[in-house]
SEBAKOL-461453 format. One record per atom (N, C-alpha, C): residue number from 1; atom name; z, y, x. Coordinates in Angstrom, 2 decimals, always signed. Layout:
REM residues N
     i   at         w         v         u
   NUM   CA         Z         Y         X
...
//
This chain:
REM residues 215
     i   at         w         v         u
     1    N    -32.74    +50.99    +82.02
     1   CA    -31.39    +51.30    +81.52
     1    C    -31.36    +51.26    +80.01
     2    N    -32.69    +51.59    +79.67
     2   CA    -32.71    +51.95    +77.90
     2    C    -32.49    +50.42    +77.63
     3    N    -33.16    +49.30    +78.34
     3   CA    -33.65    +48.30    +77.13
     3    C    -32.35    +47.38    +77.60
     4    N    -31.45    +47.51    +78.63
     4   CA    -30.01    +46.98    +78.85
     4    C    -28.93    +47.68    +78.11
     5    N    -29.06    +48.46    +77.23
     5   CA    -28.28    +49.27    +76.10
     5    C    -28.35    +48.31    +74.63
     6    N    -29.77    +48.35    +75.10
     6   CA    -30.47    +47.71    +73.41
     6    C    -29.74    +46.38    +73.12
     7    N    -30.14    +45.68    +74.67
     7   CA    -29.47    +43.96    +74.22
     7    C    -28.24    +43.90    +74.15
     8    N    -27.28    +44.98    +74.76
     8   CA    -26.19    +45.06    +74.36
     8    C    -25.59    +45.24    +73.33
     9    N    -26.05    +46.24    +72.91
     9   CA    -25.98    +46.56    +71.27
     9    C    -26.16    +45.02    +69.90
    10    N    -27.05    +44.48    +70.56
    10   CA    -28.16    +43.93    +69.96
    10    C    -26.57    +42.48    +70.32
    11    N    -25.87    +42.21    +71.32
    11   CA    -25.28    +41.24    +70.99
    11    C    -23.76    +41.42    +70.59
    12    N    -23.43    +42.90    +70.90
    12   CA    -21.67    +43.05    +70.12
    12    C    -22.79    +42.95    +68.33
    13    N    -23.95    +43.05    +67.90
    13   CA    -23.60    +43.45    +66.47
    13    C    -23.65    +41.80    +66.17
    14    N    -24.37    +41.12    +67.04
    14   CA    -24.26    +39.81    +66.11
    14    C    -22.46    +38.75    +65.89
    15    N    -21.69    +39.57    +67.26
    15   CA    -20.13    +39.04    +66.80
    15    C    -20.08    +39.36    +65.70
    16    N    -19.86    +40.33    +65.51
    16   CA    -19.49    +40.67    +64.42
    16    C    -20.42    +40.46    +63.21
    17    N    -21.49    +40.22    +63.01
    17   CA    -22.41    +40.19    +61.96
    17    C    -22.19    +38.17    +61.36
    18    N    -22.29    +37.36    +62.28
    18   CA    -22.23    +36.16    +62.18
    18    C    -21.14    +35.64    +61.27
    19    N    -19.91    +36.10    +61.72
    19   CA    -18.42    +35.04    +61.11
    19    C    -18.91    +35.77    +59.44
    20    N    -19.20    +36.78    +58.93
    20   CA    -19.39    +36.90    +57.82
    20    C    -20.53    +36.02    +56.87
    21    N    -21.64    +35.75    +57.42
    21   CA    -22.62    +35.08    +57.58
    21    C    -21.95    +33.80    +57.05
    22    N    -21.32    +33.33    +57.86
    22   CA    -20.91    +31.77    +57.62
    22    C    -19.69    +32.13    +56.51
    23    N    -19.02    +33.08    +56.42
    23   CA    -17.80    +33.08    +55.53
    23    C    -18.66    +32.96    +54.07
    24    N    -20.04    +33.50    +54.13
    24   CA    -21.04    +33.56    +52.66
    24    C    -21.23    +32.26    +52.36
    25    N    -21.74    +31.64    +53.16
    25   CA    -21.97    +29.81    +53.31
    25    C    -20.95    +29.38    +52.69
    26    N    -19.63    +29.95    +53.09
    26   CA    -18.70    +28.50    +52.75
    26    C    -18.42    +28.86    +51.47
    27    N    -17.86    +30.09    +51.35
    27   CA    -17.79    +30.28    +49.71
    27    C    -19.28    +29.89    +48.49
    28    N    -20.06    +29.93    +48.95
    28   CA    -21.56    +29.36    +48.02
    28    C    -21.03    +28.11    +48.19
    29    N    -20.42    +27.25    +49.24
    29   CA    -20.59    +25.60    +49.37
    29    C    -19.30    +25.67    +47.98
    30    N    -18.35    +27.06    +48.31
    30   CA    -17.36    +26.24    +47.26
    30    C    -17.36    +26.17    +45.97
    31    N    -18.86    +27.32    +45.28
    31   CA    -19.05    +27.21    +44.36
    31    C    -20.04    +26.78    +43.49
    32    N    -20.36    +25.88    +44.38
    32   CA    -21.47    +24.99    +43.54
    32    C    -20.83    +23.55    +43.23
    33    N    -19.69    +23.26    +43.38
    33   CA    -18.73    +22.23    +42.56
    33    C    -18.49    +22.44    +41.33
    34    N    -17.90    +23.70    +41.25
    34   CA    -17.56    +24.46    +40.67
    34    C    -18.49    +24.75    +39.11
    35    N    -19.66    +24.71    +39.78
    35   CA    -20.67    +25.00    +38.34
    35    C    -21.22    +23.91    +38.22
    36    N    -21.53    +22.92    +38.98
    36   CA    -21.99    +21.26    +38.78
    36    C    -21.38    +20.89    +37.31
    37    N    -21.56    +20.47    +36.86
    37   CA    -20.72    +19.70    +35.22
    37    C    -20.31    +18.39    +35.45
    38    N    -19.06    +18.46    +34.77
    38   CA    -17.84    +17.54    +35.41
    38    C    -18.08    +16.46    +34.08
    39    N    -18.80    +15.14    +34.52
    39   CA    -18.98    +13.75    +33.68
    39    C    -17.94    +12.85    +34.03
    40    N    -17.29    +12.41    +32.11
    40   CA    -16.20    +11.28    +32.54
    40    C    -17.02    +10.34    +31.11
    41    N    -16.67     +9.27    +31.51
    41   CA    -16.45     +8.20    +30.98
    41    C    -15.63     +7.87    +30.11
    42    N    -15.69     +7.15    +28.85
    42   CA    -14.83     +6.32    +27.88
    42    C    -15.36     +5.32    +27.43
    43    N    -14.31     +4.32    +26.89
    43   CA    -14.64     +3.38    +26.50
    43    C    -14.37     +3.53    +24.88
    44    N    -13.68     +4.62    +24.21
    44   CA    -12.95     +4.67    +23.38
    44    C    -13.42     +6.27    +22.57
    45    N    -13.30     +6.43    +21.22
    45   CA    -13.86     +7.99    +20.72
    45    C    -12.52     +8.50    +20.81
    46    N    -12.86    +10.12    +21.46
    46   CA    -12.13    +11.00    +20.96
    46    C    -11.60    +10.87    +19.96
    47    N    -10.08    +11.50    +19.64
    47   CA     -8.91    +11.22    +18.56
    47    C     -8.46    +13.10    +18.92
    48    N     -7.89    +13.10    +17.75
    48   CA     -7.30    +14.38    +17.58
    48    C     -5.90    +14.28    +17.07
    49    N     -5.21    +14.20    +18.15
    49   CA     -3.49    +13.64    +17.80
    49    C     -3.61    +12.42    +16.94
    50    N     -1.68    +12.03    +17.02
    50   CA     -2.03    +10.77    +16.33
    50    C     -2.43    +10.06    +15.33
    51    N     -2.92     +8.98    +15.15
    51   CA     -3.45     +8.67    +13.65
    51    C     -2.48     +7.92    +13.18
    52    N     -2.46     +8.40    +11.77
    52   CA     -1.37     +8.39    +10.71
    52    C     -1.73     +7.00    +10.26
    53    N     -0.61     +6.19     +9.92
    53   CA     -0.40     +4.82     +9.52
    53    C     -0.93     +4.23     +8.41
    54    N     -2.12     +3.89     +7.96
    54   CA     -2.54     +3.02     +7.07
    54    C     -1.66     +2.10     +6.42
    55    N     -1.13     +2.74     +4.67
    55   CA     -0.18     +1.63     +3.74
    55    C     -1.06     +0.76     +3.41
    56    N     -0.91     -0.87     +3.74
    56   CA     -1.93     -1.47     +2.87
    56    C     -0.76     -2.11     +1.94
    57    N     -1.10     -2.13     +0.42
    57   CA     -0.26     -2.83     -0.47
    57    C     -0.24     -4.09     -0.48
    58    N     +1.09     -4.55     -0.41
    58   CA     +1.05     -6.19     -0.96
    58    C     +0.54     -6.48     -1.75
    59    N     +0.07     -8.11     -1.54
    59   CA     -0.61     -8.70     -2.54
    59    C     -0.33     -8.76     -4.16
    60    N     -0.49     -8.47     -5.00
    60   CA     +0.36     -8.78     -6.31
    60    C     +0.60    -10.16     -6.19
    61    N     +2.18    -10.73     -6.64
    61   CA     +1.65    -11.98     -7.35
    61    C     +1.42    -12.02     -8.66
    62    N     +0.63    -12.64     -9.59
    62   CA     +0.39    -12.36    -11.26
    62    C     +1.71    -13.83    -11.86
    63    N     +2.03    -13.19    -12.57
    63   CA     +3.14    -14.11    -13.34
    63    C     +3.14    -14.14    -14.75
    64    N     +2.98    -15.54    -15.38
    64   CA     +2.39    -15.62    -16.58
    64    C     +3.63    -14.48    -17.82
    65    N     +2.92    -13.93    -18.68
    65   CA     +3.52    -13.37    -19.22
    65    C     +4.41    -13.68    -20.53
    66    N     +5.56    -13.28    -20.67
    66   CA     +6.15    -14.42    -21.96
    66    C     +5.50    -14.30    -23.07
    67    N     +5.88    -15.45    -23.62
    67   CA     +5.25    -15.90    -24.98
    67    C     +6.00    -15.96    -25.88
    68    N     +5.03    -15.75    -26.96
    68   CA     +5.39    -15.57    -28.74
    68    C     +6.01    -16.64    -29.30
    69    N     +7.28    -16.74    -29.16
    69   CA     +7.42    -18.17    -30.04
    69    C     +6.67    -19.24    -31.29
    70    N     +6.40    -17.88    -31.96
    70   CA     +5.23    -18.45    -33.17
    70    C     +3.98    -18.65    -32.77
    71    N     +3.54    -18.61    -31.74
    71   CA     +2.24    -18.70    -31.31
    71    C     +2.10    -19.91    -30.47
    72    N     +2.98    -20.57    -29.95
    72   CA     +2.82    -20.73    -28.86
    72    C     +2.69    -22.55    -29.13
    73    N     +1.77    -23.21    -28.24
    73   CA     +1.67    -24.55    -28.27
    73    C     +1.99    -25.09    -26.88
    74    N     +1.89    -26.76    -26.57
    74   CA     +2.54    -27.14    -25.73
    74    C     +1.60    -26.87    -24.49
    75    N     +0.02    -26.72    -24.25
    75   CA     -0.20    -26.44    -23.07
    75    C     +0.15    -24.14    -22.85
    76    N     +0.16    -23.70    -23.63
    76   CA     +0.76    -22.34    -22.96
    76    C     +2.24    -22.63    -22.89
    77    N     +2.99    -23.65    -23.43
    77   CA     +4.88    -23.41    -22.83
    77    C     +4.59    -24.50    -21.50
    78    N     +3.73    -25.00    -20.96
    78   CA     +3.59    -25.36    -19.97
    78    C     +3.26    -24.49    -19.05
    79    N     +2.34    -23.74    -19.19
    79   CA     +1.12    -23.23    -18.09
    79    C     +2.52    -21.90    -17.78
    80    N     +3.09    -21.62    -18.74
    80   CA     +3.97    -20.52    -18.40
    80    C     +5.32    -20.91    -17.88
    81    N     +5.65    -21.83    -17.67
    81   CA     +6.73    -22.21    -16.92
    81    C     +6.79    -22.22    -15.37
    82    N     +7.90    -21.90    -14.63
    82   CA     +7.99    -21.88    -13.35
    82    C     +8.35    -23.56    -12.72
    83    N     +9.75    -23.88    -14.02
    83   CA    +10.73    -25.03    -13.47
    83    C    +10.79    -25.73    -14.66
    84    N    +10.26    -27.21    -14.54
    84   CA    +10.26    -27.95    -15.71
    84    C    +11.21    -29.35    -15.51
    85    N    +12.65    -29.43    -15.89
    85   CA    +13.42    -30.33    -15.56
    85    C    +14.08    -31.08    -16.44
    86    N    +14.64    -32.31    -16.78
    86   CA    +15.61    -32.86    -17.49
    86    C    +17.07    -32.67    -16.54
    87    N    +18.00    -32.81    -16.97
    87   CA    +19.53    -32.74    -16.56
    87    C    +20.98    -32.45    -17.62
    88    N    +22.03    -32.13    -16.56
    88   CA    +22.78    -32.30    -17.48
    88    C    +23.65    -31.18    -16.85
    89    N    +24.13    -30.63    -17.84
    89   CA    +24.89    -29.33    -17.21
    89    C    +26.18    -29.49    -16.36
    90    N    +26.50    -29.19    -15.77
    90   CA    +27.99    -29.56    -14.73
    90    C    +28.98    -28.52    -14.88
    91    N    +28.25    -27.03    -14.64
    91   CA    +29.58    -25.88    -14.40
    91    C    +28.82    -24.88    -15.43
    92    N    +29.37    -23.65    -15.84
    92   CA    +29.07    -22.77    -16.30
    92    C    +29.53    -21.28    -15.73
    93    N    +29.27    -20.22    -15.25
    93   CA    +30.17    -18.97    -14.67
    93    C    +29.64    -17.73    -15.12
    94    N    +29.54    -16.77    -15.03
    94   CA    +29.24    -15.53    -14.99
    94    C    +29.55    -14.74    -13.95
    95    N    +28.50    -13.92    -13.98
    95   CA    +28.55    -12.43    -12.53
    95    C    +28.73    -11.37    -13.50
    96    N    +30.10    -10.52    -13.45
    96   CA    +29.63     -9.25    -14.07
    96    C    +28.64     -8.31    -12.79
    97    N    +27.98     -7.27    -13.63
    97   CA    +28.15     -5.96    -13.18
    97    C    +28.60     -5.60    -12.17
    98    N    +27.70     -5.20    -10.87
    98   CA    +28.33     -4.54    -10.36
    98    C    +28.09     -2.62    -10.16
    99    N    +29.16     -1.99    -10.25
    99   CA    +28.95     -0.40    -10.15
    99    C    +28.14     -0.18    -10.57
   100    N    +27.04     -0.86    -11.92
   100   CA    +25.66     -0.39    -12.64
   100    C    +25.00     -0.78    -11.68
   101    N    +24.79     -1.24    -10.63
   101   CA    +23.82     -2.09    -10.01
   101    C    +22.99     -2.75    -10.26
   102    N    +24.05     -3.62    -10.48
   102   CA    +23.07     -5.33    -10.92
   102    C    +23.31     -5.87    -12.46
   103    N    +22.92     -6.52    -12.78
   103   CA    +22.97     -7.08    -14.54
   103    C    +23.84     -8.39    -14.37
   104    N    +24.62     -8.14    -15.33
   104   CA    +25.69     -8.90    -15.46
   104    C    +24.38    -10.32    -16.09
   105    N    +25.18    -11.24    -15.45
   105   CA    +24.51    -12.58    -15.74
   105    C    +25.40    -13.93    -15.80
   106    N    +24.61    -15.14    -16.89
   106   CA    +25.77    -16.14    -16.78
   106    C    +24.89    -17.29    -16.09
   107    N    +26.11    -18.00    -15.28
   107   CA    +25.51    -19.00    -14.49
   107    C    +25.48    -19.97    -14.93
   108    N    +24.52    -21.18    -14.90
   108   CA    +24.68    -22.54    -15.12
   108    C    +23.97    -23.58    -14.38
   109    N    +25.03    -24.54    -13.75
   109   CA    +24.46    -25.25    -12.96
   109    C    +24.18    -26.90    -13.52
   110    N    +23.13    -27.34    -12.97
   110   CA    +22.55    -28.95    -13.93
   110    C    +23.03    -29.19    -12.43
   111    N    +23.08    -30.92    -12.95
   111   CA    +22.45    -31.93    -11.96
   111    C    +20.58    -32.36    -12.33
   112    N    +19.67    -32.43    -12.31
   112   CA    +18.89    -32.45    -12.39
   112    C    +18.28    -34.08    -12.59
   113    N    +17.91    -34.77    -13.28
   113   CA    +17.84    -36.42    -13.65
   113    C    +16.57    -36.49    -13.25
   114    N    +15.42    -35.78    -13.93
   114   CA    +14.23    -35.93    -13.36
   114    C    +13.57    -34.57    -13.79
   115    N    +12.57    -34.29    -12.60
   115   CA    +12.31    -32.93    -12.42
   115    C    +10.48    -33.11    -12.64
   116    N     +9.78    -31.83    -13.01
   116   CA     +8.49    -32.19    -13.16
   116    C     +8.11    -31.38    -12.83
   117    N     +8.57    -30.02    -11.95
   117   CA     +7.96    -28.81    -11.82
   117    C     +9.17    -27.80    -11.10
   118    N     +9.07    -27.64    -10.11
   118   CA     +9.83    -26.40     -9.76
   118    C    +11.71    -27.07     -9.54
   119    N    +11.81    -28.17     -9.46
   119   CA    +13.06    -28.68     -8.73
   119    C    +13.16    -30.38     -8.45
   120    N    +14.07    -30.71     -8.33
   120   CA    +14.03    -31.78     -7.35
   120    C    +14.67    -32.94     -8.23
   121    N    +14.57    -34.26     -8.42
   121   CA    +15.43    -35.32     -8.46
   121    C    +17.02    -35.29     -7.78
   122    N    +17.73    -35.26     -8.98
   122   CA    +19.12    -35.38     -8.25
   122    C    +19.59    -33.71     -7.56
   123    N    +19.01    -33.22     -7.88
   123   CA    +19.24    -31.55     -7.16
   123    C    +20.45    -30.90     -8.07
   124    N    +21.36    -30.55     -7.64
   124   CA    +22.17    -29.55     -8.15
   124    C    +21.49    -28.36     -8.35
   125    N    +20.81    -28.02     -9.46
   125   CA    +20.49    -26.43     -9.73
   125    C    +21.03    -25.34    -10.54
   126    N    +20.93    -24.57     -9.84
   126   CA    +22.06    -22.76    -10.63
   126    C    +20.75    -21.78    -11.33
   127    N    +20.60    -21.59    -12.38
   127   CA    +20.18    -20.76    -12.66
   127    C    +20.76    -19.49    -13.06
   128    N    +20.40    -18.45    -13.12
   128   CA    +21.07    -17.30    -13.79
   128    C    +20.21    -16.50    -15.13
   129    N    +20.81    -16.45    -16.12
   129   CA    +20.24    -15.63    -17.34
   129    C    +21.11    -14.79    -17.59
   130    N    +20.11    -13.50    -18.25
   130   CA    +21.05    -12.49    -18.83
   130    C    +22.09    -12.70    -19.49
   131    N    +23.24    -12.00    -19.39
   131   CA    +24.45    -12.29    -19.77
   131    C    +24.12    -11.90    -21.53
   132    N    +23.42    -11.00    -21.91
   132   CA    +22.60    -10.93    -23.29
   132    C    +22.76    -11.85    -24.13
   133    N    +21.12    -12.68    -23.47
   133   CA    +21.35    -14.74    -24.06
   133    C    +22.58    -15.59    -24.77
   134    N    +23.11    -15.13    -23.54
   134   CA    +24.49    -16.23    -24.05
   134    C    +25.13    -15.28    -25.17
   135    N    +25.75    -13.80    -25.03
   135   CA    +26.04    -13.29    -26.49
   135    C    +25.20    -13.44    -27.58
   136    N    +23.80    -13.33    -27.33
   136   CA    +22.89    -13.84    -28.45
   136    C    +22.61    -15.12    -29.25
   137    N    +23.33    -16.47    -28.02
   137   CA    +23.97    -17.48    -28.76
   137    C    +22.67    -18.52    -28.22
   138    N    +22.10    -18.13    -26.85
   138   CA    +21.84    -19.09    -26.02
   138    C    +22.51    -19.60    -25.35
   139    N    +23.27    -20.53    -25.65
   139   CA    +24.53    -21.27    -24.53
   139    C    +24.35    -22.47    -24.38
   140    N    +25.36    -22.70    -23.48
   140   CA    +25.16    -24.68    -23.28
   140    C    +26.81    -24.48    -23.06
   141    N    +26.58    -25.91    -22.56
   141   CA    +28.46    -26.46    -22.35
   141    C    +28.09    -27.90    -21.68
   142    N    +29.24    -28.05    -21.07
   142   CA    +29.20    -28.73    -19.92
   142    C    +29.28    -29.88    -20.07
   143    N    +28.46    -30.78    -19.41
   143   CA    +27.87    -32.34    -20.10
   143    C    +27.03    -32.61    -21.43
   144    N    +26.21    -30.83    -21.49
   144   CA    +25.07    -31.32    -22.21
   144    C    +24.28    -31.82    -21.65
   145    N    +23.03    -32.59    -22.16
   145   CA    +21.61    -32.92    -21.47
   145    C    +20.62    -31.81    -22.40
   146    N    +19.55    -31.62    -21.43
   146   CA    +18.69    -30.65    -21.77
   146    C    +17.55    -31.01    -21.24
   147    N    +16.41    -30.47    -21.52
   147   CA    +14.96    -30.75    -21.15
   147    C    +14.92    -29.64    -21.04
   148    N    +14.48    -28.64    -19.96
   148   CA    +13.87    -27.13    -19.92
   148    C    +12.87    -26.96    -19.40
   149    N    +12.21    -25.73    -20.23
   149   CA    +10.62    -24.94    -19.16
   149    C    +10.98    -23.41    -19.68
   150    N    +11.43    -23.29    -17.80
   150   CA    +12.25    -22.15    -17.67
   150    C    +10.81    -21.09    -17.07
   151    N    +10.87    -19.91    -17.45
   151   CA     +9.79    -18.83    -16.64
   151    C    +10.60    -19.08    -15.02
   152    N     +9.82    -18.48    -13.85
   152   CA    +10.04    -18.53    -12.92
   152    C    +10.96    -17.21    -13.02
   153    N    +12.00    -17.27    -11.51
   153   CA    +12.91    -16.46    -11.23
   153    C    +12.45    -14.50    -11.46
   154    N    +13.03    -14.08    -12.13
   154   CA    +12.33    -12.66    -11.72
   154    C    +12.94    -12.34    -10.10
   155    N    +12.70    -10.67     -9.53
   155   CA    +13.09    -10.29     -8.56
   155    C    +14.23    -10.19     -8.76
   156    N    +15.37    -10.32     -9.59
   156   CA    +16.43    -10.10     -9.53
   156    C    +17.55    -11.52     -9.62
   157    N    +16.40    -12.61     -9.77
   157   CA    +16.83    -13.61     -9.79
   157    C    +17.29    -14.47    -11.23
   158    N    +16.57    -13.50    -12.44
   158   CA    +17.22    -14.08    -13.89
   158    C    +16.04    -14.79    -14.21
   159    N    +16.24    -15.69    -14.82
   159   CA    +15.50    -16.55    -15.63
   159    C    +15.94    -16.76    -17.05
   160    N    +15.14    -17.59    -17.84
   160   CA    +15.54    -17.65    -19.08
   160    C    +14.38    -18.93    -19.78
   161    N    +14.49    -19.39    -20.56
   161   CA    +13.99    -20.22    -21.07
   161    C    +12.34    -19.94    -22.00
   162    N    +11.43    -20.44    -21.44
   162   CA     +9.61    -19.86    -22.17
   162    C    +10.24    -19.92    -23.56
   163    N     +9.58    -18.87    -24.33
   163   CA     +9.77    -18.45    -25.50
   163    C    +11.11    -18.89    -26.34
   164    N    +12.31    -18.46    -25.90
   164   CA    +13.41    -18.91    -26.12
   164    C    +13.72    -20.64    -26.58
   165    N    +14.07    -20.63    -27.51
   165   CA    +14.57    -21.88    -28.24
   165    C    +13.54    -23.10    -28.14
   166    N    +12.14    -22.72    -27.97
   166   CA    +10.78    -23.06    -28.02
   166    C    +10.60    -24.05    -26.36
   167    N    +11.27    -23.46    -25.86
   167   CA    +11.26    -24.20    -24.35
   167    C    +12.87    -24.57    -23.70
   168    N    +13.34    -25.39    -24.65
   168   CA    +14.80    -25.78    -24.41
   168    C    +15.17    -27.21    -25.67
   169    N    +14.75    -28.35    -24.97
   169   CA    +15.05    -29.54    -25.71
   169    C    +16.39    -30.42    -25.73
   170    N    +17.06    -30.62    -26.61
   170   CA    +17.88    -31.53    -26.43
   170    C    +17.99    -32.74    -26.45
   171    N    +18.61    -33.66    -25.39
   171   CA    +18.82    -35.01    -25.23
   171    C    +19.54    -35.95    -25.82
   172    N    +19.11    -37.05    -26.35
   172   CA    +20.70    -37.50    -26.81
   172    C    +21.41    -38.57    -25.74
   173    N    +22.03    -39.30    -26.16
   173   CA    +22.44    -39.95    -24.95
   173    C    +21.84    -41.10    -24.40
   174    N    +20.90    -41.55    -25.05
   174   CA    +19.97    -42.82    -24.07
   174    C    +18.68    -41.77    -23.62
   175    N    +18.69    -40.44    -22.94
   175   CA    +17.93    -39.81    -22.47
   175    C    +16.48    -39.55    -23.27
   176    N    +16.81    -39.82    -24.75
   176   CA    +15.10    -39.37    -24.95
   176    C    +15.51    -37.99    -26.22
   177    N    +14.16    -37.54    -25.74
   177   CA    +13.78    -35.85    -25.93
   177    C    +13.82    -35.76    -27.75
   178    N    +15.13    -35.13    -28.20
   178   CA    +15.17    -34.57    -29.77
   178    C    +14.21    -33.64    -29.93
   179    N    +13.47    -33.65    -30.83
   179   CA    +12.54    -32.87    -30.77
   179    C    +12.71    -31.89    -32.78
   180    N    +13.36    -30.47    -32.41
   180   CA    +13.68    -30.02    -33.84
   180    C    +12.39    -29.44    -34.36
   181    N    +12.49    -28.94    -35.95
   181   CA    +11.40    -28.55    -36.67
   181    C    +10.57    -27.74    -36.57
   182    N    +10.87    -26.37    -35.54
   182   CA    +10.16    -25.50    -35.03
   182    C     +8.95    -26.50    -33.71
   183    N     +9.90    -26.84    -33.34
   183   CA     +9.36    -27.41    -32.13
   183    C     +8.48    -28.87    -32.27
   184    N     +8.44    -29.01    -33.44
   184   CA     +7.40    -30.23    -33.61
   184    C     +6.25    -29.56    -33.88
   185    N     +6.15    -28.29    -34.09
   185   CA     +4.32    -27.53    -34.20
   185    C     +4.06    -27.43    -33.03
   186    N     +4.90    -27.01    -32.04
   186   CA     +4.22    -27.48    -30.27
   186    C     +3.24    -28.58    -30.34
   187    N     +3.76    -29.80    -30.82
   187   CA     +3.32    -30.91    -30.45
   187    C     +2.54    -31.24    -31.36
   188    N     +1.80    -30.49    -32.31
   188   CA     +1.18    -31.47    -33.40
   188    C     +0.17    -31.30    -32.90
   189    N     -0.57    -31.41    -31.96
   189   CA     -2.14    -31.73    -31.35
   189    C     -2.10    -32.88    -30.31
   190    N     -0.32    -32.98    -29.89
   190   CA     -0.84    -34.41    -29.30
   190    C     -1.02    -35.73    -29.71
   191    N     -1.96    -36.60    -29.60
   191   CA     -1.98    -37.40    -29.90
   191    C     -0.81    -38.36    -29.92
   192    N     +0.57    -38.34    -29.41
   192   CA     +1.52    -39.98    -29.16
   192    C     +2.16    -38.49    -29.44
   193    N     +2.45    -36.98    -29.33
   193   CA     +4.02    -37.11    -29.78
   193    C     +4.23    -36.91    -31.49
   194    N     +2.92    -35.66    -31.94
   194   CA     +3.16    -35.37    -33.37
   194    C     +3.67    -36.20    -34.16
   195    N     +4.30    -35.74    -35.06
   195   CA     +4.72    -36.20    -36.36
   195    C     +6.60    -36.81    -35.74
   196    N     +6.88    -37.10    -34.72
   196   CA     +7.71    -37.59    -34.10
   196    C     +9.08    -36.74    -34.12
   197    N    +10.27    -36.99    -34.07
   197   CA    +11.59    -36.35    -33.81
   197    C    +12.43    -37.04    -32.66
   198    N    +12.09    -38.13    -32.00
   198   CA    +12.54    -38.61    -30.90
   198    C    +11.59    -39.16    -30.23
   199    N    +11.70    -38.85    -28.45
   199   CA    +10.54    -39.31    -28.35
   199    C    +10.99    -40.14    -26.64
   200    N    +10.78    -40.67    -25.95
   200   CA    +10.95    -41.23    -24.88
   200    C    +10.61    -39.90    -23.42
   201    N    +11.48    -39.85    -22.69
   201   CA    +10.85    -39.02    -21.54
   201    C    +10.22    -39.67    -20.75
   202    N     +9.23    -40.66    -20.87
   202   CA     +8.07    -41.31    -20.12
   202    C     +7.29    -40.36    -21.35
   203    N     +7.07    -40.77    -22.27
   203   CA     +5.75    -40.15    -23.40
   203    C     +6.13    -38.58    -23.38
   204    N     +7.26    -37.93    -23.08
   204   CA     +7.03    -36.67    -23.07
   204    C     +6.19    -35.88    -21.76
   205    N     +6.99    -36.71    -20.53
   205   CA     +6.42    -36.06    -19.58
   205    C     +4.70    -36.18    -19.22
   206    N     +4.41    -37.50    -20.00
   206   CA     +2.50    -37.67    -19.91
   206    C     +2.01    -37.05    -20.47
   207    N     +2.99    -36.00    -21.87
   207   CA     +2.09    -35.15    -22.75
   207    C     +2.42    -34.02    -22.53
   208    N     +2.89    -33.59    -21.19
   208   CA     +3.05    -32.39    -20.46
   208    C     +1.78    -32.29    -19.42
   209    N     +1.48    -33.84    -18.82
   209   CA     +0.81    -33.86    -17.48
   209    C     -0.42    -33.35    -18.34
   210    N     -0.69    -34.40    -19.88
   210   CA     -2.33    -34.27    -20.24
   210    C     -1.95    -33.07    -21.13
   211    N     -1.38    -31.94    -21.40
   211   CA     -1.70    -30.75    -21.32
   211    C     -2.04    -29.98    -20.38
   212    N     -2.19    -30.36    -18.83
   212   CA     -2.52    -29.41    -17.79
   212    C     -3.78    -30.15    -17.44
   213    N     -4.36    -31.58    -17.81
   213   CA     -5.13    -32.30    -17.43
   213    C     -4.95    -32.92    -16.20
   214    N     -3.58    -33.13    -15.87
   214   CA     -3.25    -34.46    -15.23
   214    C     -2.90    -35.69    -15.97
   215    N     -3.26    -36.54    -15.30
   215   CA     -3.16    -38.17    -15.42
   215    C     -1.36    -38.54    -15.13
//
């Protein structure tokens, strides 16, 4: 009777002893995920919010700087020119001012006869110069001929003539280049123009090319 007590005993305790048993199991199974260390992959480094936009500056462009009238000979009123043209003036206008904006400027447009730099054969061209110039008594009038070596356009679009008076020739009417008294010290190192006051625009424009060392 004793030892049919015992196994009895001996199997209500394992109901009850077992489901706890396994309830230990499953919670250990659930926490060993849990402490395992969680490995990821990249292809790419960590960043810490976004990255701020790199300014890279435009390129400068360098633009020859104006020149000294008294200084100046025929390869620097070359090398400093943008637009080197013969023509003949057609229209003349002015832009004022606007609301302090912009700089009042006067317009003048060539037909262009022959061009050596910076415009075209036969081209209708507009330049604009400070409205200044012309009160200062840089002017033209319409159906002059001119020879110019103009600086290139600024950002605002004005131009003006390399070292004023120094880079602005007049034509007479069988097209060859007057050449006045200031402006014959330009030329006294070339060989075919010095000493000269009229000169052909075939011999001027070759003693433009062989100041840059073109042929």
């Amino acid at each position: 009777m004793t030892e049919i007590c015992w196994r009895l005993l001996a199997a209500v305790s394992l109901i009850f002893v077992a489901p706890t048993l396994l309830r230990g199991q499953e919670a250990a199974a659930d926490r060993v995920p849990a402490l395992a260390p969680i490995l990821t992959t990249s292809s790419a480094p960590w960043t810490h919010g976004p990255i701020a936009p790199v300014w890279i500056p435009p390129p400068r462009v360098s633009r020859p700087a104006p020149v000294a009238p008294g200084t100046i000979v025929l390869p620097q009123l070359v090398r400093a020119a943008g637009i080197i043209f013969s023509g003949r003036v057609t229209s003349i206008g002015r832009t004022p001012s606007s609301g302090g904006q912009a700089t009042a400027s006067t317009s003048v447009t060539f037909l262009v006869e022959r061009a050596l730099r910076g415009a075209s054969r036969d081209q209708s061209l507009t330049i604009h110069e400070w409205a200044s110039l012309w009160t200062n008594g840089d002017r033209y009038r319409v159906g002059e001929r001119v020879l110019l070596f103009l600086y290139s356009p600024s950002r605002l679009g004005l131009t003006s003539a390399v070292a004023g008076a120094m880079g602005r020739f007049a034509m007479d009417s069988r097209g060859r280049i007057v050449i006045g008294a200031q402006q014959a010290a330009i030329l006294a190192a070339d060989p075919i123009l010095r000493g000269k006051t009229v000169v052909s625009y075939a011999d001027f424009a070759q003693a433009v090319r062989r100041s840059t060392g073109e042929k």
